[in-house]
C-alpha positions as CSV (number, residue, x, y, z in Angstrom):
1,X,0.0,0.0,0.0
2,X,1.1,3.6,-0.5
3,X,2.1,5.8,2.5
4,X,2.9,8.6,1.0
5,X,1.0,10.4,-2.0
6,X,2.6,14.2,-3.1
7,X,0.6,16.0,-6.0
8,X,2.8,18.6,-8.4
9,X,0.7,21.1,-10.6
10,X,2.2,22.1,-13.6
11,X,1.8,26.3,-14.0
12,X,-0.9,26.0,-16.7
13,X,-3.2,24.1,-13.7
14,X,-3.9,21.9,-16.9
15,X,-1.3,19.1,-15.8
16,X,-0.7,16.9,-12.3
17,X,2.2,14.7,-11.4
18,X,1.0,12.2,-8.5
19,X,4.5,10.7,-6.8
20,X,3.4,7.2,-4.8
21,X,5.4,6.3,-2.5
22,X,5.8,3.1,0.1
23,X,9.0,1.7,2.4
24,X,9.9,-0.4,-0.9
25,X,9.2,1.5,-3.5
26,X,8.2,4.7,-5.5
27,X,5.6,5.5,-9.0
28,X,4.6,8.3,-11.0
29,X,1.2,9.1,-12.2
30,X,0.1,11.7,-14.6
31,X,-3.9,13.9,-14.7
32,X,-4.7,15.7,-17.5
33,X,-7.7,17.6,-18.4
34,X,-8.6,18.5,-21.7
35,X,-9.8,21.1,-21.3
36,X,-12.4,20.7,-18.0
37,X,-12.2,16.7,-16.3
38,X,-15.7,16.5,-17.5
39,X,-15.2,16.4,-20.5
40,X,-12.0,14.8,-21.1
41,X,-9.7,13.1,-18.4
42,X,-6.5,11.2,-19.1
43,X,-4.6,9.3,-16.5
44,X,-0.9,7.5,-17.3
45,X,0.1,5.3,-13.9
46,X,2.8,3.2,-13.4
47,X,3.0,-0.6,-13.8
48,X,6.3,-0.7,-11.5
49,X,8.8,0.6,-9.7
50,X,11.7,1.4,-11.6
51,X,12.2,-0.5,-15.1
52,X,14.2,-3.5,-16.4
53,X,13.6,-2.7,-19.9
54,X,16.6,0.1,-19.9
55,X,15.0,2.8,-22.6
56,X,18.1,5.2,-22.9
57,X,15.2,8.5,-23.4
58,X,13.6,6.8,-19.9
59,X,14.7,8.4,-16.4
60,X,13.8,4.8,-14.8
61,X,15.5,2.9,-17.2
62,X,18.6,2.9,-14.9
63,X,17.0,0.8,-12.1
64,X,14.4,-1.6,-11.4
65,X,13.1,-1.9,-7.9
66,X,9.9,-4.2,-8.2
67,X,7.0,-5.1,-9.5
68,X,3.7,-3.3,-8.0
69,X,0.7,-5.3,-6.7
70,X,-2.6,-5.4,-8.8
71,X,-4.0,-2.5,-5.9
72,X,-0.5,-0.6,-6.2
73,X,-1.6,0.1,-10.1
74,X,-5.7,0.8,-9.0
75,X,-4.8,2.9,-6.4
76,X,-3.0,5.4,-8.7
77,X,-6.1,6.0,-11.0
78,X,-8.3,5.7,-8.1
79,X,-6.5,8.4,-6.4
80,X,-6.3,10.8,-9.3
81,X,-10.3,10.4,-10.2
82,X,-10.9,11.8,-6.6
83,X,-9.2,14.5,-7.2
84,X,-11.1,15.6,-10.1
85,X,-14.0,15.8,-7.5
86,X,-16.0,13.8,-10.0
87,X,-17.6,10.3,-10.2
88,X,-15.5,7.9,-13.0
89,X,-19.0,7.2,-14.6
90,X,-19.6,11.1,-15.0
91,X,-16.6,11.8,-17.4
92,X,-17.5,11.7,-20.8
93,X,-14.2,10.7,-22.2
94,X,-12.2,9.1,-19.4
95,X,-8.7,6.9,-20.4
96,X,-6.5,5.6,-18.5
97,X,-3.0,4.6,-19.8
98,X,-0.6,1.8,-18.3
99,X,2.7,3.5,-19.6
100,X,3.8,6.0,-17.2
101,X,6.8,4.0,-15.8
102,X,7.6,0.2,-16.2
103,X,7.0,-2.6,-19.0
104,X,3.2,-3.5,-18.3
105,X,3.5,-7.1,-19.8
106,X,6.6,-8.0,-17.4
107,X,4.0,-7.6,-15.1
108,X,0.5,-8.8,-16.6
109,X,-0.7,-11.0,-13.8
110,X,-0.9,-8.1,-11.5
111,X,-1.8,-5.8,-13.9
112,X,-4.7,-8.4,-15.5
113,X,-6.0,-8.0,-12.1
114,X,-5.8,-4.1,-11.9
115,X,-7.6,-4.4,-15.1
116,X,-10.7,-6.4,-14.5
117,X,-11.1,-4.6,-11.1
118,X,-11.4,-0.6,-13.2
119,X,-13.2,-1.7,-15.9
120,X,-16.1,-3.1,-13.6
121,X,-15.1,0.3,-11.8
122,X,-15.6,2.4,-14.7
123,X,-16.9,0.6,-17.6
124,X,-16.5,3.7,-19.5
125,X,-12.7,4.1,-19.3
126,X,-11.1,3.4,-22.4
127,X,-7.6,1.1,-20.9
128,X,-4.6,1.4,-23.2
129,X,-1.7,-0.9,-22.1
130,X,1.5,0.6,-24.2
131,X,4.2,-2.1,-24.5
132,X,7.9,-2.4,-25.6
133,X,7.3,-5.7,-26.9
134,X,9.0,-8.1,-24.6
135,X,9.6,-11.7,-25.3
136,X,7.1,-13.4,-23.1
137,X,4.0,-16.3,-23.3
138,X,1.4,-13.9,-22.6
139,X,-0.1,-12.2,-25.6
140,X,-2.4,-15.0,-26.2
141,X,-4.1,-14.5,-23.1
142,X,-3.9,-10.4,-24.0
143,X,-5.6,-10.9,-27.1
144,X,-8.5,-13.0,-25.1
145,X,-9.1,-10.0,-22.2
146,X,-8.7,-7.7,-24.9
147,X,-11.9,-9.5,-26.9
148,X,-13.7,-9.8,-23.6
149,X,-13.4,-6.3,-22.4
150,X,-13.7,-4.3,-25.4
151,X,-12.6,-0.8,-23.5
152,X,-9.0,-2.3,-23.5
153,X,-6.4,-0.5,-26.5
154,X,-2.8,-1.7,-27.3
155,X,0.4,0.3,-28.3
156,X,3.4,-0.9,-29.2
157,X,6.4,1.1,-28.4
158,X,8.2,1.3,-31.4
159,X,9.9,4.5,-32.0
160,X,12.6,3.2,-34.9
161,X,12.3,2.1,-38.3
162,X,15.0,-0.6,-38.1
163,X,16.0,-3.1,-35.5
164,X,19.3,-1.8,-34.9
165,X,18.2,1.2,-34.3
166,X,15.7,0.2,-32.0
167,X,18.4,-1.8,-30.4
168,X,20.6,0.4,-29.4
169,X,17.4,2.5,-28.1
170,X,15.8,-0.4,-26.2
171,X,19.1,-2.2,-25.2
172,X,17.1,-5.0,-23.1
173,X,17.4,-7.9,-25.4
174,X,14.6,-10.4,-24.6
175,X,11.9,-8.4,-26.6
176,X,10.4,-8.9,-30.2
177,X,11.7,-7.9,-33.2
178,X,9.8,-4.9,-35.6
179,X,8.5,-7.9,-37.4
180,X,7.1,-9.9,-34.6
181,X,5.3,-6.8,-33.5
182,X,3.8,-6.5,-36.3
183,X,2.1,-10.2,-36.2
184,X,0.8,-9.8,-32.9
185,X,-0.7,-6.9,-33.4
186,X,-2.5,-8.6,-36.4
187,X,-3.4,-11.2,-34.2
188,X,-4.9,-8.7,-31.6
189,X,-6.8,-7.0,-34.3
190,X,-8.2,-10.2,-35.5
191,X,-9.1,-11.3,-32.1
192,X,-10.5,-7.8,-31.1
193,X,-11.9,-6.5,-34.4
194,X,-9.9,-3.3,-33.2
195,X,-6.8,-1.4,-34.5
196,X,-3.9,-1.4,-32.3
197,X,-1.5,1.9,-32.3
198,X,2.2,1.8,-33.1
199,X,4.1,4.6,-31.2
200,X,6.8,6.5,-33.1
201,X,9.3,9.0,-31.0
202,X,10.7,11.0,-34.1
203,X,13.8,12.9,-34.1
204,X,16.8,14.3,-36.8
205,X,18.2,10.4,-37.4
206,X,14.5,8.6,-38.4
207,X,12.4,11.3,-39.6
208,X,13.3,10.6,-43.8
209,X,10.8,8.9,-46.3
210,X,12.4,6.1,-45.9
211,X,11.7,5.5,-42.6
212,X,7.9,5.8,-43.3
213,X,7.8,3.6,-45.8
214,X,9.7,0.6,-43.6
215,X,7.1,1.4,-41.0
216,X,4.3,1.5,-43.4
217,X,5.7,-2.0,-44.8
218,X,5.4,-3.4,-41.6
219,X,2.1,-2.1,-39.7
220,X,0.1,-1.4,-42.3
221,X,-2.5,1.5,-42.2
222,X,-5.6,-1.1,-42.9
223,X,-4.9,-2.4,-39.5
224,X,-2.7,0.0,-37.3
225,X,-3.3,3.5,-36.4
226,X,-0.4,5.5,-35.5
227,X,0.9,8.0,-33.0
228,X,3.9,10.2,-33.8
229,X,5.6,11.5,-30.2
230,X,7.3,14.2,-29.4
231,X,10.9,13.1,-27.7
232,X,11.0,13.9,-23.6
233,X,14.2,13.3,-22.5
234,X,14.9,12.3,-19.2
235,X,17.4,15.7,-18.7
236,X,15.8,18.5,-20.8
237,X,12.9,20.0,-20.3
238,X,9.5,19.4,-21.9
239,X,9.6,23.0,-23.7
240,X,12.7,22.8,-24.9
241,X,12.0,19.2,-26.5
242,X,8.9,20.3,-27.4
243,X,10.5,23.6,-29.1
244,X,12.8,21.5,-31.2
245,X,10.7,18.0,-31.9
246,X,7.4,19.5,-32.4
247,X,7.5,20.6,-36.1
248,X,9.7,17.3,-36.8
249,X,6.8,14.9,-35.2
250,X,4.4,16.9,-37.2
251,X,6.4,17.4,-40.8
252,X,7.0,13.4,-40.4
253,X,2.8,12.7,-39.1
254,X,2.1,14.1,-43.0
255,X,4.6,11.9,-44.1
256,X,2.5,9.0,-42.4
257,X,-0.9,10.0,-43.6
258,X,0.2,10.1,-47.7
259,X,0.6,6.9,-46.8
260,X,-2.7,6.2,-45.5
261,X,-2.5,6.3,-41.7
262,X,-4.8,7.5,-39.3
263,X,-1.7,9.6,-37.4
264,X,-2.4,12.0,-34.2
265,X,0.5,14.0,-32.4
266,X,1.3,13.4,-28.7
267,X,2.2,17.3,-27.6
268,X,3.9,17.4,-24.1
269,X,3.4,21.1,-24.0
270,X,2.1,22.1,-20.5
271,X,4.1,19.9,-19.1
272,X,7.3,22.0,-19.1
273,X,7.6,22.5,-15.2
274,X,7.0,19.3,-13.5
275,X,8.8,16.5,-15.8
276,X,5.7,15.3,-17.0
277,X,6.3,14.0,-20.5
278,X,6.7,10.5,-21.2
279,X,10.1,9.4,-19.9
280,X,11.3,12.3,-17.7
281,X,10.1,10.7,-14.0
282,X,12.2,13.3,-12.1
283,X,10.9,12.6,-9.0
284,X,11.7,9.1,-9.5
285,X,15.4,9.7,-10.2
286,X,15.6,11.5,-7.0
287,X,13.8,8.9,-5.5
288,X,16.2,6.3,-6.8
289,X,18.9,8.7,-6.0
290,X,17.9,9.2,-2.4
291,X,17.6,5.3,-1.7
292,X,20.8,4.1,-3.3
293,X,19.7,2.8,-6.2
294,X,21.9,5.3,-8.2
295,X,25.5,5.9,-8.1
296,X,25.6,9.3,-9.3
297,X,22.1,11.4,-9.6
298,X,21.0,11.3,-13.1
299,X,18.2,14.1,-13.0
300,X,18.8,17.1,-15.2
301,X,16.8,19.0,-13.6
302,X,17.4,20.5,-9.9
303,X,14.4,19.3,-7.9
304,X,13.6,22.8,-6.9
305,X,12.7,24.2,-10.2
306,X,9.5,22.3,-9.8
307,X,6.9,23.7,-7.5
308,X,6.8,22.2,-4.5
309,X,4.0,19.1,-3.8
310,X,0.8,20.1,-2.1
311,X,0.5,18.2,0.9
């Protein structure tokens, strides 16, 4: 169980960072509104503590601490729908998103549980569970909860065109190849009757046609929708990424739709002053940093920058 829950606002009031904490172990959740929580909420929680998968963008991709418990992963989203002083039923749009922090299918019995507990919660929450695509038996059973809970999406993580390059991105090595992400997905779409989304971090090294073209090769637009993200690295801040990467994500997202692909834009903006974008996890690094999980502190970022947590 948690013992210690901090909220962060960013300066727009538009963006929370929730930092979970316990003896053992620490998370990071992120609230958005868009533009009231009526109307539009988004939540991203953690799956665990730390990450084994080693994403060199990632500021957890240093350490692993432990998986979390099925009610570790509810409480985050349960938590941040009370603060929107709203019943989960009453939002019109509401999605939460497994992909703040950790590889959700290195821990899918926990978070299968955590699943079938919030969508008999909130049978309106669409449930996205983005993936790096590890090696492991398990997507059979995720294409069968995914068919008999019909609120549940799949991302894959995929952000290069090539395997090397993805390789030296996503050094862990026990994970599937473009190509093998490709056929599960097809198997989730035919099991579903749903598109899954293929995630694509874009930056000066894979933004060319030819990098569209391998991607289109592989996940096809007749069954994959696509997202094109703008970079957060773990040390720079979310305006300055956003500054540089923004007219790159969306110069290659026109790229993508000649080609035929449903394509949206992830924009961190708003985000700038609490290390909110996908990756960052600041207070996590000084978590990790603080418990000895880190030799040196890796945050680029000094802590007091960011307004301080409301108690």
């Amino acid at each position: 169980m948690w013992t210690n829950i901090r909220r962060i606002d960013s300066s727009d009031q538009n963006v929370a960072k929730y930092v979970f904490e316990a003896p053992n172990a620490v998370a990071e959740s992120v609230l958005y509104k868009y533009p009231t929580y009526e109307e539009r909420t988004v939540i991203c929680c953690s799956t665990q503590s730390g990450c084994p998968v080693g994403c060199r963008f990632c500021g957890a991709g240093d350490n692993f601490v432990r998986n979390l418990s099925a009610v570790e992963i509810a409480d985050q989203p349960k938590e941040l729908i009370k603060a929107t002083g709203m019943s989960g039923r009453d939002i019109k749009r509401l999605q939460i998103m497994f992909m703040s922090m950790g590889e959700p299918l290195l821990n899918w019995p926990n978070l299968k549980k955590a699943i079938h507990y919030l969508s008999a919660l909130w049978p309106n929450a669409a449930l996205l569970i983005s993936t790096s695509g590890p090696r492991v038996p398990i997507y059979e059973d995720l294409c069968l909860l995914s068919a008999a809970i019909p609120t549940i999406g799949l991302q894959f993580s995929v952000h290069e065109s090539t395997n090397e390059a993805r390789n030296k991105l996503i050094p862990f090595e026990a994970k599937l190849t473009l190509g093998e992400m490709a056929i599960e997905g097809m198997y989730w779409a035919m099991a579903t009757g749903r598109k899954p989304f293929f995630n694509y971090c874009v930056h000066d090294g894979n933004n060319s046609q030819d990098d569209a073209e391998r991607l289109a090769e592989l996940f096809t637009p007749d069954h994959w929708e696509s997202t094109i993200s703008v970079i957060c690295e773990r040390d720079e801040n979310v305006a300055a990424a956003n500054e540089r990467q923004r007219q790159l994500a969306l110069d290659f997202q026109e790229k993508m739709r000649a080609l035929g692909f449903n394509t949206r834009v992830f924009d961190p903006a708003g985000q700038d002053d609490i290390g909110g974008g996908c990756g960052q996890l600041w207070f996590v690094q000084d978590w990790m940093r603080r418990n000895g999980h880190l030799a040196k502190p890796s945050i680029g970022h000094s802590m007091d920058k960011v307004h301080a947590p409301k108690e």
